[in-house]
N, C-alpha and C positions, 0 to 999 in steps of 0.2 A: 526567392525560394529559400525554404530553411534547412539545411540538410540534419536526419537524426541523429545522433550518437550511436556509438556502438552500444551501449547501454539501453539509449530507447528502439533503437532497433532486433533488441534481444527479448523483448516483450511480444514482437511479431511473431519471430522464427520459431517460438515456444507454440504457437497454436495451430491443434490440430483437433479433429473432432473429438477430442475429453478435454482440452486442454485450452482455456481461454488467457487472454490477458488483458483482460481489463480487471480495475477495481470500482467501489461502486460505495453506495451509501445511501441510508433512508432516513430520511427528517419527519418527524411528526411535525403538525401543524394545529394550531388550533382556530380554525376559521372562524370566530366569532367575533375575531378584531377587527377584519377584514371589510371593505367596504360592500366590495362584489361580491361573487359564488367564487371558490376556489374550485376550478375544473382547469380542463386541458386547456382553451381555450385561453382563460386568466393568465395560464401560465405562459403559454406562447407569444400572448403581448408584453409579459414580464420581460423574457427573455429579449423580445424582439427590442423593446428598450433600450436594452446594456449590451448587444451583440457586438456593437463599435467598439467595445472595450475589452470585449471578452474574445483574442484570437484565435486561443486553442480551439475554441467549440466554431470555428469558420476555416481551420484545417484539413484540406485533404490531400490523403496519400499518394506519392507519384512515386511508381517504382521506378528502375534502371534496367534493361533490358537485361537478361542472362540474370540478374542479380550479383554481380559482379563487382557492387560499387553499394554502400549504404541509400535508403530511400532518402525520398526530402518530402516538405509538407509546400503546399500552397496556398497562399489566401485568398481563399473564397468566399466574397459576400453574399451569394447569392446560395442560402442555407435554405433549405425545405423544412420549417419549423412541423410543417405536417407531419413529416415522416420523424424528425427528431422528438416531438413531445407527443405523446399519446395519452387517451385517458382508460382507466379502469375502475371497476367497481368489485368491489366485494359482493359476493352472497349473505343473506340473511344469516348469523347476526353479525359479521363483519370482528370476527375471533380474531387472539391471537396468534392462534395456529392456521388459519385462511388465508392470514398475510403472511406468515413465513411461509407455506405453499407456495404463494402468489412467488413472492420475494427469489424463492429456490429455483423454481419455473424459469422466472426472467433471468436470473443471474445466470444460468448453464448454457446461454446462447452466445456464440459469438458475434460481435457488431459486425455491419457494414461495409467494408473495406472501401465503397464506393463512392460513400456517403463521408462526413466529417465522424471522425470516432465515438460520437457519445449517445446517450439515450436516457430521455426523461421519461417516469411513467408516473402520472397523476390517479394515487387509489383511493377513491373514497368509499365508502361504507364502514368503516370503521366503528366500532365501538364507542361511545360517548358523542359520534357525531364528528370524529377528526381524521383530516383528513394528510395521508402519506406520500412523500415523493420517494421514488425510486430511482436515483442517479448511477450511470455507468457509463465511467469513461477511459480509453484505453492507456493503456501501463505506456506506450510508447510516445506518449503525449504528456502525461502530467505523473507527478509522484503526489509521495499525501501530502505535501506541502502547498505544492500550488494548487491541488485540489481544494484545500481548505482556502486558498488564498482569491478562487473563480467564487467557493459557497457565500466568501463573506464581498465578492461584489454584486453578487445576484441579493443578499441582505441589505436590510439597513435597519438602523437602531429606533426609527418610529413609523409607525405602521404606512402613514401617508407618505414617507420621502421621497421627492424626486429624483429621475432618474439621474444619473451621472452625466455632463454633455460630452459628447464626441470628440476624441483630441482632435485639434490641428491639425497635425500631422497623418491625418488618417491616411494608412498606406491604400494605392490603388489595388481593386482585385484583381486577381494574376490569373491569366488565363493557361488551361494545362497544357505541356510541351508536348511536342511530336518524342516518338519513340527515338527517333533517330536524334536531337539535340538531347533526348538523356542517355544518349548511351556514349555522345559524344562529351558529354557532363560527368556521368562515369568515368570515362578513359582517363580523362584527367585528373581527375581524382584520385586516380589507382596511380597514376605516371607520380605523384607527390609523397606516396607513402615510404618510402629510403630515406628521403629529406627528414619528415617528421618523427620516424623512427631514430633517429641519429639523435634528432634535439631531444629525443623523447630519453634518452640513455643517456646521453649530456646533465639533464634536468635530474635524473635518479642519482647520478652521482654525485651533483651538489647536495642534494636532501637529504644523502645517505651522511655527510659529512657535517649534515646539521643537525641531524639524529645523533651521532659520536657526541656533537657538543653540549646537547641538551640532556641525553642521557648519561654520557660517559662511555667507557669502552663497557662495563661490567653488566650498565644497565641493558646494551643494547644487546646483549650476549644472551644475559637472562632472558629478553625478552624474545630473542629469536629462537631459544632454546624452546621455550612453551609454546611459541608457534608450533615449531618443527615439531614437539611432542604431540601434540592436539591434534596434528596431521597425520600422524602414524596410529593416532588411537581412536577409531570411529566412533562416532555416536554409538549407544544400542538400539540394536531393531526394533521399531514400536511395531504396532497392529496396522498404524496410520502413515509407517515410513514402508509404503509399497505404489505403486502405479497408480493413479487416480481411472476414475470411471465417468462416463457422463454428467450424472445426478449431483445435485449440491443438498449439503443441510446446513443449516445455518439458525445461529442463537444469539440473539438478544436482551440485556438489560443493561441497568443501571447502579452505581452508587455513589455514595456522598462524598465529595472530593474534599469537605471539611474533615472529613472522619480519617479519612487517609495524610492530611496533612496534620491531624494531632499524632499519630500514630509516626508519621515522619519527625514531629519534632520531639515526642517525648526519646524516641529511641536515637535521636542524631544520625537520622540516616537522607535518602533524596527520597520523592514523588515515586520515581523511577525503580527506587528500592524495594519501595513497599509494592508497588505493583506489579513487580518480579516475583515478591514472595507470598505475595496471594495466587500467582501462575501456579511459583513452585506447590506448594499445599494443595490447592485444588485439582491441578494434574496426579500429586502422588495419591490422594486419594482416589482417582477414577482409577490409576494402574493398581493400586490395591486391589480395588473392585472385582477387576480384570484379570488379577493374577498376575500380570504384565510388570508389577516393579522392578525396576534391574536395580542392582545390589551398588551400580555408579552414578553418576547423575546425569542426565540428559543435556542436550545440548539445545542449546537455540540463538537462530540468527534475528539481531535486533538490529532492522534496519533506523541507521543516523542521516540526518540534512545534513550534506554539506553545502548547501544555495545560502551563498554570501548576502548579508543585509538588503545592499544596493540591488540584487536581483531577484528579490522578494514578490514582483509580479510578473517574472518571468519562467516558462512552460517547461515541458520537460523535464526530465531524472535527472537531480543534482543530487545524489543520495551513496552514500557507502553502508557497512555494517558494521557492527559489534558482532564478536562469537563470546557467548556467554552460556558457563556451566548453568544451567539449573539443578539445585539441591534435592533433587526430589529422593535422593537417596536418606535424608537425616529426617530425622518423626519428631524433634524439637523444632517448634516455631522459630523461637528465639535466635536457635544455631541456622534457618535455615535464609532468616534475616539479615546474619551477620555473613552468611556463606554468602548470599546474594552480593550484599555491600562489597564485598572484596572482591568477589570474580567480575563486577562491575566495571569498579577501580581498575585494576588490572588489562580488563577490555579496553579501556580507554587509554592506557598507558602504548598496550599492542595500535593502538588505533594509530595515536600519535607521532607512532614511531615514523611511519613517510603519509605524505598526503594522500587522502584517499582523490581528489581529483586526479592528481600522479599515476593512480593503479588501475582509475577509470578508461584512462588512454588506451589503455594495452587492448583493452575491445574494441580503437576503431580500425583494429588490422586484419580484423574475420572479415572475408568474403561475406556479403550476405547467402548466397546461394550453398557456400559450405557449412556455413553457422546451421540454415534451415536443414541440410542432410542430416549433419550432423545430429540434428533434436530431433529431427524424422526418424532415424535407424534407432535411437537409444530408445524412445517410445514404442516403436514398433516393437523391436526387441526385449522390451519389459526391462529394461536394465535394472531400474529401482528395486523390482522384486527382488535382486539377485546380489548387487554393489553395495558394498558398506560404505555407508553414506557420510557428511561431516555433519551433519544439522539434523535434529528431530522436528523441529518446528520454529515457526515465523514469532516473535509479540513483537508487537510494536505500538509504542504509545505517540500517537500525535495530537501536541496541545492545540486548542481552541480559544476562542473568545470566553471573556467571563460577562460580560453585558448580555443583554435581553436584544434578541433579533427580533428581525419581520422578515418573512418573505411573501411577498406579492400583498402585503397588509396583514397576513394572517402570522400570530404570533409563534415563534419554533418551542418547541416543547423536550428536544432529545434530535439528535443528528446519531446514529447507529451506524458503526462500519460496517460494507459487505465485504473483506476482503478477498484474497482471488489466492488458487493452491496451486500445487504443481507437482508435479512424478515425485515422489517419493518424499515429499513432506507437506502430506495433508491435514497440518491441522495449522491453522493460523488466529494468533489471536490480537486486535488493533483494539487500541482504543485510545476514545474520542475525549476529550473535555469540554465541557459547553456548564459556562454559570458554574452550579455547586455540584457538576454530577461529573462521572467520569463513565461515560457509555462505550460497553460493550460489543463487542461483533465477532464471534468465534463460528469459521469455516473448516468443514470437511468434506467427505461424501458419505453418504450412508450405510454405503458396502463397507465400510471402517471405522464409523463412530456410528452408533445407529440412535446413541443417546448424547448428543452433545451436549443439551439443555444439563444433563447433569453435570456436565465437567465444571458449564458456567453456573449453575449452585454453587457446585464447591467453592470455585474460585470467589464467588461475592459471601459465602458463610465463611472463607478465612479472615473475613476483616474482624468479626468480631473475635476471633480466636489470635489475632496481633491485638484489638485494641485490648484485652485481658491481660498483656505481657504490660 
């Protein structure tokens, strides 16, 4: 058994009927490479191929009685591909507003708890004849790393390739524990936490002492100083920094990831830059729209990998943040470019200061059962409506393959984030890179952004208002 982290175990205690935690993703395809028909079917043998190598998706949930003690995962071979992949079809003419429907529909559901966390949904009717997967799998199992890291074993670079063979080593499937050996798995677990706590303030004060040396006394001053300031001074309230509701909307496209790398090297800035100040321009423009511009800049949380090289095929949230001003206060592209680069700069400097694995620890000392009251009474309560919050919003960019995939023979055309929101910061925006594109995925709900689709205009019409600079 694998016990969760307090990190993926905080993906669970978040959902409740508005509030899911999974995240999710849609690949176009284009089935004409392909040997077979690309249906549910196809895909289920795809899968059933590469299962042996694919753990997370043969994961399931075993609590601890009382919740007293973090869950663990068990490996189970024995997956119901039935219930896990399913097929759908679009209506006549197979729009692209049918499948965002579609896509919004599926996404507002919570998974299975019973079942292994994920859920494949095969749409065909599509426009031109192409056909879409629907992928969702839960936050307490994979981040977007290894999520990308299962998409590109479920690929391969030629339409026919074989499947991967089965390790060696392949672990036996575990069968699930009596209530009573996990609560007696719990106790001891909980009887350890003093121990680890000690080592865990031992280890902070070496790192703090190695911060001193890398930074200096001055640098680390500075930078605890802007922490402390950045704490005492809230984000401003958006329209979309309130309580989520059931209902999802969600928007997609595409653009040219060559366009954005001339645009990075003429102005000497990162990838990362430019795609921050395409957020910032195309956000201030919708809050223009809206009336909604505040006179500071907004805030938002850029989730970072911290999953070392060596455990690059391995499950679970290895991931910290960046807290990064967005400019949306300055009407100069140029300035709003350089404002990005430095508060960037900056984030990483605060990043560096102590390990983010270090800061990860301090979650695995929540009770599960008080962690969940705890996200129960603040939702119930409407907190968000009410708490000056630290973050307006989620972007997070996660790189991709630049080579040409296959899945199940049929060629990938665009991989499109669905990402996943939460109480008081509904607007999230991920994106993907695959080949020459850099694809899209901006989440809300509708009760708060009823036009997202505009925001993502805005945001892909600032590239040409950067490539002019």
């Amino acid at each position: 058994m694998r016990q969760l982290s307090g990190l993926d175990a905080s993906f669970l205690h978040m959902e409740d009927d508005r509030v899911t935690g999974h995240v999710g993703g849609l690949i176009v395809l284009d089935p004409t490479t392909a040997e077979r028909e690309i249906d549910a079917d196809a895909i289920r043998q795809h899968i059933a191929e590469r299962l042996a190598v694919l753990p997370p998706l043969r994961w399931k949930l075993v609590e601890v009685p009382f919740g007293f003690d973090r869950p663990y995962w068990i490996d189970d071979h024995d997956v119901d591909l039935d219930f896990h992949v399913r097929g759908i079809a679009l209506p006549k003419p197979g729009s692209k507003q049918q499948l965002i429907d579609q896509v919004n529909r599926l996404h507002a559901r919570r998974l299975d708890r019973s079942h292994p966390l994920w859920e494949f949904y095969v749409i065909e009717g599509l426009e031109g004849g192409k056909v879409a997967i629907f992928m969702k799998c839960h936050h307490a199992a994979i981040d977007g790393k290894a999520a990308m890291q299962i998409l590109s074993t479920l690929m391969s670079q030629e339409p026919n390739a074989l499947p991967p063979s089965p390790p060696e080593n392949m672990p036996p499937s575990e069968t699930r524990p009596t209530d009573i050996e996990m609560f007696t798995r719990g106790w001891l677990g909980v009887m350890t936490h003093p121990g680890r706590a000690m080592a865990l303030i031992a280890r902070i004060a070496v790192e703090w002492q190695t911060a001193l040396g890398r930074f200096g006394y001055e640098g680390v001053s500075e930078l605890t100083a802007a922490i402390t300031d950045r704490a005492q001074r809230p984000a401003p309230r958006l329209v979309f920094n309130r309580s989520m509701t059931t209902r999802r909307t969600w928007a997609f496209g595409s653009i040219p990831l060559h366009v954005v790398k001339e645009i990075k090297d003429k102005q000497d800035r990162t990838i990362n830059d430019v795609v921050m100040a395409l957020c910032a321009g195309g956000i201030r423009r919708w809050l223009t729209d809206t009336g909604e511009l505040p006179d500071v800049p907004i805030r938002a949380m850029v989730p970072v990998s911290i999953r070392p090289a060596e455990r690059s095929a391995s499950a679970g949230n290895q991931v910290s943040a960046l807290v990064a001003d967005l400019p949306t206060d300055l009407a100069d592209p140029r300035a709003r470019l350089e404002a990005v680069s430095a508060t960037m700069r900056k984030a990483k400097e605060e990043f560096a200061m102590l390990p983010a694995t270090t800061l990860q620890e301090f979650s695995q000392f929540a009770a599960p059962a008080a962690a969940e009251l705890v996200a129960r009474t603040a939702a119930s309560a409407r907190l968000a409506d009410h708490l000056a919050l630290p973050f307006n919003l989620t972007i997070s960019n996660v790189p991709g393959p630049r080579e040409k995939l296959y899945f199940a023979g049929a060629r990938m055309e665009a991989n499109y984030p669905v990402p996943m929101i939460g109480d008081g910061m509904c607007l999230n925006i991920t994106i993907h890179s695959y080949r020459d594109s850099l694809d899209f995925g901006l989440m809300s709900c509708p009760e708060l952004i009823a036009d997202i689709d505009v925001i993502l205009r805005y945001i892909t019409e600032e590239l040409d208002v950067l490539k002019a600079l």
